[in-house]
N, C-alpha and C positions, 0 to 999 in steps of 0.2 A: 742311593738316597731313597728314603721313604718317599711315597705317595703324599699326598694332603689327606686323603681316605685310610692310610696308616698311619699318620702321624694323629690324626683326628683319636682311628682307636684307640691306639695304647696309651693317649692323656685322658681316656675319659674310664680305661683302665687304671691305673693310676688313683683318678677322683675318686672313683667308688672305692678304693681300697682307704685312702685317705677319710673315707666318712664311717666305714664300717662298724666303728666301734664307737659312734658320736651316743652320747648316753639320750635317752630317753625317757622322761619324767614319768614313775608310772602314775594307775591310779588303783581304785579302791577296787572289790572284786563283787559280782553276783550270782550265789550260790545256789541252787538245785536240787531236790531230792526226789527220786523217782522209786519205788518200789515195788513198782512194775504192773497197774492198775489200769488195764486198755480198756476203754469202750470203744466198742466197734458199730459204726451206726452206718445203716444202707434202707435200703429198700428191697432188696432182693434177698429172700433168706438163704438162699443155698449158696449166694457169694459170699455173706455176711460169716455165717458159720464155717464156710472153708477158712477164712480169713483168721478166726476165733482156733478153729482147731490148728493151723499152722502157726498159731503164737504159744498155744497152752505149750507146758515147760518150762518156756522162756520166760513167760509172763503170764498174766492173770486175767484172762481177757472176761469180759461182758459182753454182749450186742441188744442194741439198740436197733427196733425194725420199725419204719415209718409206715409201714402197710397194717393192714387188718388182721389180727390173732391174737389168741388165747396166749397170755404171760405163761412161760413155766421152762424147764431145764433143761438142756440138749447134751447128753456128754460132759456135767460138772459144768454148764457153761448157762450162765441164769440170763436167759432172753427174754425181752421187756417189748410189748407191742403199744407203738403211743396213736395207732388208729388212724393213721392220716395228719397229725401234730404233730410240724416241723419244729426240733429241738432246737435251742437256743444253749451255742457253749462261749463261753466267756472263762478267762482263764490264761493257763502257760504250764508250760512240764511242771510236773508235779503239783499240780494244786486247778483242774481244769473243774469249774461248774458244771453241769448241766441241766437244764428244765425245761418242763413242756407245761401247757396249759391245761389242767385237766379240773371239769368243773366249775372253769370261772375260775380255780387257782392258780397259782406257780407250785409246782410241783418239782421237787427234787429227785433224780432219776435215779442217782445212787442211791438216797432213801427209798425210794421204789424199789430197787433190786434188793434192800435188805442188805447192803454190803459192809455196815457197819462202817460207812465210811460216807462223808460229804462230798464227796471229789474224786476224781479220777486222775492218773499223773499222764497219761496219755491217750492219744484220740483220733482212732482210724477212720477217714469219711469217705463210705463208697458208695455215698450219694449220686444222683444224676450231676449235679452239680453242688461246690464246695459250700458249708454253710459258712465257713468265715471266709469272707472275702477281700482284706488285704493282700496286698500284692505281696510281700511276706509275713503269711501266717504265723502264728506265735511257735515256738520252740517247744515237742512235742505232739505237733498237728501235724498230721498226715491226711493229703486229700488225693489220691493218685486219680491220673483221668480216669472217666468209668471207659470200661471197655477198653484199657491199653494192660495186657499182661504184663510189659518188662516194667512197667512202671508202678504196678501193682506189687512186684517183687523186689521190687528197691525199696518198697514203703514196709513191706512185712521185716527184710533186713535192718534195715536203719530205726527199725523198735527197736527187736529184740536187745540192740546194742544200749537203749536206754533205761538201763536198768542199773540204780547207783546213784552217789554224788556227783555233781558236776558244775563247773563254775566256768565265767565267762568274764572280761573287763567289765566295769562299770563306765562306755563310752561319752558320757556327759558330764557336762556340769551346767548348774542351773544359780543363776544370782536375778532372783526376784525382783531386787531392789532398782534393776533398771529396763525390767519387763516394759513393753508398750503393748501388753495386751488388753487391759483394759483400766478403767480409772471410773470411779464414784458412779457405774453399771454402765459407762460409756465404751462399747467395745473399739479397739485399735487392730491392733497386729493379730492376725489369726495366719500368719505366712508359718510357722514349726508344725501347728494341727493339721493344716490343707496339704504341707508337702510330705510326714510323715508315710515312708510305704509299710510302716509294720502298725498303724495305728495305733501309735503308744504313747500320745499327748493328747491330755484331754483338757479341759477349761474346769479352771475351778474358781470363777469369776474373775474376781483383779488378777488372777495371776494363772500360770496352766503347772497342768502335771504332768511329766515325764514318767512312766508308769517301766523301771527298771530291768524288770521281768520281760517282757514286752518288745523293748529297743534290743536292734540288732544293731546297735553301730552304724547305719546309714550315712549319718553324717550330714545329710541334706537340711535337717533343722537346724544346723548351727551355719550352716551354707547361706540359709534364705535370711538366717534372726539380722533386722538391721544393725540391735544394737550391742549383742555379742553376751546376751541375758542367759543363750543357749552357747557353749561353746565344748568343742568336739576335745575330750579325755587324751585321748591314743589313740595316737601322736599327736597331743595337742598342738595347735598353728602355731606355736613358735618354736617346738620344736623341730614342725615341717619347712619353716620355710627357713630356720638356720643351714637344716640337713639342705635345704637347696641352693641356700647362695655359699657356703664350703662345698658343695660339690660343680660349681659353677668357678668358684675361682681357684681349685685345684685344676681344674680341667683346663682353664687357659695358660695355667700357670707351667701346665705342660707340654705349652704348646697349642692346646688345644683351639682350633677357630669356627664361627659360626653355631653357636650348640643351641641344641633344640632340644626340650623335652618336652617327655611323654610321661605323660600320670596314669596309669593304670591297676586297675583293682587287681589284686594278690588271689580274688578267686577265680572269678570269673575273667578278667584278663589275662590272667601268665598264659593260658595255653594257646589263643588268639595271639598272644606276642609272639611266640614261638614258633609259629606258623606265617609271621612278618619276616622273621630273621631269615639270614643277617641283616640286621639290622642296619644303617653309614655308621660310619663312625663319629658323627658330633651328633648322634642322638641318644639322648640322655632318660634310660626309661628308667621311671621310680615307679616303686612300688608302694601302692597305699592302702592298710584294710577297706576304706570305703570309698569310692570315685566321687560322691555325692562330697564326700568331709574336704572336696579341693576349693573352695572358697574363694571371694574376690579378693582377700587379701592377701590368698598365696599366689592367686595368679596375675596380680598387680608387681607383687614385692618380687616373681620372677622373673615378669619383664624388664623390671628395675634394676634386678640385679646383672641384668645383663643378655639374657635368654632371647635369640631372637625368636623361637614361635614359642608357643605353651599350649601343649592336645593334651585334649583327655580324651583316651582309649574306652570308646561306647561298644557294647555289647548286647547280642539278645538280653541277656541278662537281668541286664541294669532295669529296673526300674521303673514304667513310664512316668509315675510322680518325679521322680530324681532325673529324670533325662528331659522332664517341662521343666522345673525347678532350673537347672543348669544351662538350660538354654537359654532362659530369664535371665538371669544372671548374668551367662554371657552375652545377651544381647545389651545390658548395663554398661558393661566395661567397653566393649565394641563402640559402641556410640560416643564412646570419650576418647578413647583413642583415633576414631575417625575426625572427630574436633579438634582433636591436636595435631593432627597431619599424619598419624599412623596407621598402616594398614590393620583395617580390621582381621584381617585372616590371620594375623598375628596370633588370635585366640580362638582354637574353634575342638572341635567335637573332631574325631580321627575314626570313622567307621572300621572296626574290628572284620579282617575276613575281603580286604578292596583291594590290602597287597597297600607297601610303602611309596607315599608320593611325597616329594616334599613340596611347600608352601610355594606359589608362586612370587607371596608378600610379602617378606620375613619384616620386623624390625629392621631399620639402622642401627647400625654398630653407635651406641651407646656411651658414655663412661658409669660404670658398671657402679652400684648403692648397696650396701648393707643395710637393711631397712630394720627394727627393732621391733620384732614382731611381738615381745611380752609387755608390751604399754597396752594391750586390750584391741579389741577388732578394728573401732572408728579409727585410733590412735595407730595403729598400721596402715589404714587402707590411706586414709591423708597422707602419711610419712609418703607412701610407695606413688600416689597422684600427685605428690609434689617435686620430686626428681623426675617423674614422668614427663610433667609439666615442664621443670627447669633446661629439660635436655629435649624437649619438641620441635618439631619443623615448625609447625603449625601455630602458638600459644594463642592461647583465649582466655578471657577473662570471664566469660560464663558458658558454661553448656548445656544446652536443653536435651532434659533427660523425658523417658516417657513414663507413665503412670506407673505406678509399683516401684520405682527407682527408690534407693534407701538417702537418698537426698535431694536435699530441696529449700526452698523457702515457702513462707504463708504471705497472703495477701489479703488484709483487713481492708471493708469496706466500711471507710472515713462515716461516711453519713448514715451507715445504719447498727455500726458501733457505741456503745454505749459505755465500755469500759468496765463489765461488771466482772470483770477478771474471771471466769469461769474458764476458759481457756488453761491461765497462767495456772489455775489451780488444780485442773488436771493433767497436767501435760507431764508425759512418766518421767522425757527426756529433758526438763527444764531448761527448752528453748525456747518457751514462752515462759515470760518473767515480771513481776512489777516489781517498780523499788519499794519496798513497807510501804504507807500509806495513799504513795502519791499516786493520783489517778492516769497510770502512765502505763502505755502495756511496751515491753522491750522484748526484744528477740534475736539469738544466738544462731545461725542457720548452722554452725559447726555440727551441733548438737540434735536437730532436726531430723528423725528418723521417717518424715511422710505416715507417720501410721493413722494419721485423721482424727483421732481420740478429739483435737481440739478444734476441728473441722465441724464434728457432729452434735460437742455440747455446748454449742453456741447458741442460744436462745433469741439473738437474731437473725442467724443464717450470715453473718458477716464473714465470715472464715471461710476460703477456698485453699489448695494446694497448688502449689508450684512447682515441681518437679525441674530440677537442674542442681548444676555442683559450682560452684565460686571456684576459681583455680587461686586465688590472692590468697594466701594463708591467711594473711591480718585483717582482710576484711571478713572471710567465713568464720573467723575468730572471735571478730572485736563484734562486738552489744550494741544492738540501733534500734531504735524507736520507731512503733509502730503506728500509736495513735499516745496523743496526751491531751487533756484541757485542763480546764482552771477546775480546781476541786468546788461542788459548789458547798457554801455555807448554811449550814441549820440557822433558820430564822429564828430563831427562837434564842440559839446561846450564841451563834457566831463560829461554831463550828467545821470543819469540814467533815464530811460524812460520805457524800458522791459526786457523781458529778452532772453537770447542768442538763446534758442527753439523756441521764436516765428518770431525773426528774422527769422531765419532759415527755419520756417515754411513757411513764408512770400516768400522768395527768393524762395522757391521750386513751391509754389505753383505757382509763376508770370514767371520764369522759360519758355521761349521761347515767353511769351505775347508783340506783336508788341512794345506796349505803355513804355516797361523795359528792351528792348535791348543795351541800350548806356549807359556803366560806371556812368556815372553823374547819370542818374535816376534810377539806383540800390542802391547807392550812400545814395539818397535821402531818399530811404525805412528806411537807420541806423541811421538815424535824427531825433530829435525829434521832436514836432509839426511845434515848436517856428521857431526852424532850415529849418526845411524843408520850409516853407510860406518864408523866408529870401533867402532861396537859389533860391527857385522858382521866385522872381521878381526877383533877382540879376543876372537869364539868362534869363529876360527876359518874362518867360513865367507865365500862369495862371494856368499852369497843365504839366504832361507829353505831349507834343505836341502839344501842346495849346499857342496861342501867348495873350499877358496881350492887 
């Protein structure tokens, strides 16, 4: 008779054969041309120029010298001295800028060289240290450490080889329409700009840019986005976390008990895995192009579906934006699980290189959810916290989450509230709501992403955050009233127009001002638009004190 440690194998052999061929949605592609245009920029001309003459052939090199000298030719090789002016490149394979300041101007370097060209498609930096400093540089940047020869020669290699077309997935997609990053100059959400490690989101006021060229697939802005504005291409989340609950219930289905997986990056984790193995046999390692693209609502809907731990495999590697980023995140889910009676260790980070231990906390055995991961990110993570909930030791009916958590409620303060609905009218996620007219402010917490947008454009500071998750579906659901009064009426026709606190507001604040001394122009404030313009010609005037 088999082991439980054989029988575990060959079902979770089995699963993987059973998902092998599960199809995957593509997407669009980002295309490359490179013709082989290197500038090579240092300080040291004798390193600079070996570098240049070990590329000529293969490519087309320039150098760029940050020190003191006369411009002119070395070997077919046209060297540019920018005197002590550190160069500025901005750019990606094929199409890199560069300029220095020369004169009080922006100068363009490739028009300095006379190269008959704006741009460079590649760019060697044997600087003291990297002039672009994301944590992954753009595609086509080469910075090797100064003073490491092997690494120096992996950089000269990995040109010469970019010389050509070349294309890569287009890993995102971007829907505007429910951005929380900012609203009528009020900024919100900056969680995709701050955790990008290749700096390829920029802000383009109301809304941001994913800059195509740029993004390596990370995955970590679609990780952090609350409201799924930013969501990750390939393998898009629902078709990860299909691939994980079919391999989850092939796996018990043969047999298999206790499974545990492990998510790990396809580059930088396969060979760390490898050096785990063997691996038990109820560990379930997937492979994912980016460890950052593992989400809260693939690692919700895995625990849902059955899984008792869910690691992701960290590596030098990885990213420190994407390994803070993920920790966040998991510290999010952690905190809710530990409110519902489950161990937190359920979810954590597996140091690559410590050797296999398993959890001392797993999950309870469960009855196992298929969660529907294509209803959009909130519309999953609910799904998968509601079976969570349903099947708890623990249940709660709210749990306090800490600052930055992607839910939450608002807390309007009654007496310095005034109703002018600026809130309801920028809020991206229309959790803050009035019904048409009525001086009434309502709110959805389903809907609630925490990003402050209507925290900050509150003009009387009445608006705080709440950070916590409702476990009730119907109540995070259902619409409740935050603040309402009686609309008040224009004196003048009978109207309603606002209401009684902002009059009030009104009079207090104008309250001894020159221009709202005299009855008639106090008068005037409790009118409505229509009224007021009617009053105001009918004495006459264009304005308080102002003749027509």
């Amino acid at each position: 008779m088999n082991t439980p440690q054989e029988r575990n194998a060959t079902a979770r052999d089995r699963a993987f054969d059973a998902i092998r061929n599960l199809a995957v949605e593509p997407t669009s592609r980002v295309s490359y041309r490179s013709d082989g245009r290197v500038l090579v920029v240092g300080i040291d001309e004798d390193m600079a120029l070996a570098a240049a003459r070990g590329l000529q052939g293969d490519l087309m090199p320039s150098v760029l010298l940050t020190s003191n000298g006369e411009s002119r030719e070395v070997d077919g090789i046209s060297v540019l001295y920018s005197n002590g002016r550190e160069p500025l490149i901005e750019g990606h394979l094929g199409s890199f800028r560069v300029t220095v300041q020369v004169g009080g101007r922006t100068a363009n370097v490739a028009t300095l060289m006379h190269s008959g060209q704006d741009a460079f498609d590649l760019v060697l930096d044997l600087g003291l240290a990297p002039l672009i400093t994301a944590e992954w540089p753009p595609l086509g940047y080469f910075a090797p450490a100064f003073g490491d020869p092997e690494a120096f020669d992996q950089a000269l290699e990995s040109l010469r080889e970019l010389r050509g077309e070349f294309e890569k997935p287009k890993f995102f997609e971007y829907d505007p329409g429910i951005c929380a990053h900012s609203r009528s100059g009020i900024q919100g959400c900056t969680r995709c700009i701050d955790a990008c490690p290749a700096v390829a989101i920029r802000s383009l006021g109301e809304t941001i840019e994913v800059q195509p060229e740029l993004c390596q697939g990370g995955g970590i802005c679609a990780t952090v986005c609350p409201t799924g504005a930013i969501t990750y291409a390939y393998p898009r989340p629902a078709d990860l976390i299909l691939r994980v609950q079919t391999l989850l219930g092939q796996y018990r289905e043969h047999g298999g008990e206790d499974p545990v997986l492990l998510f790990f990056d396809d580059e930088s984790g396969a060979e760390p895995l490898e050096r785990m193995e063997p691996l038990p046999g109820e560990v379930l390692a997937i492979e994912v192009d980016e460890l950052g693209s593992v989400g809260l609502d693939v690692l919700l809907s895995s625990l849902a579906a059955g899984a008792r731990e869910v690691l992701l495999l960290d590596t030098p590697a990885l990213p420190a934006k994407v390994r803070r980023n993920l920790q966040e995140q998991l510290g999010h889910a952690r905190a809710i699980l530990q409110a519902l009676g489950y161990p937190r260790q359920a979810l954590r980070l597996a140091q690559a290189g410590a050797g296999w231990t398993r959890g001392t906390e797993p999950m309870p055995v469960i009855e196992p959810a298929r969660v529907n991961g294509s209803g959009g990110k909130r519309s999953t993570l609910y799904a998968a916290l509601d079976h969570l909930h349903a099947e708890a030791p623990a249940p709660q009916s709210e749990i306090a989450l800490q600052t930055g958590a992607p839910f939450g409620a608002i807390r309007v303060d009654l007496n310095a509230c005034t109703l002018c609905m600026a809130c309801a009218a920028v809020c991206p996620a229309q959790a803050v709501s009035t019904p048409g007219d009525t001086p009434r402010l309502d709110f959805t917490e389903a809907r609630c992403v925490q990003c402050g947008i209507c925290e900050r454009s509150c003009p009387e500071q009445a608006i705080s955050l709440s950070p916590r998750l409702l476990t009730d579906r119907l109540q995070r659901d259902r619409s409740r009233v935050l603040h309402e009064e009686e609309p008040f009426a224009c004196v003048a026709c009978g109207k309603p127009f606002a209401t009684r606190s902002m009059i009030d507001q009104i009079l207090h604040r104008l309250d001894g001002h020159p221009m709202f001394q005299d009855e008639a122009a106090r008068r005037r404030l409790m009118m409505c638009e229509d009224c007021r313009v009617i009053d105001m010609f009918q004495a006459g005037q264009g304005g308080p004190g102002g003749t027509v």
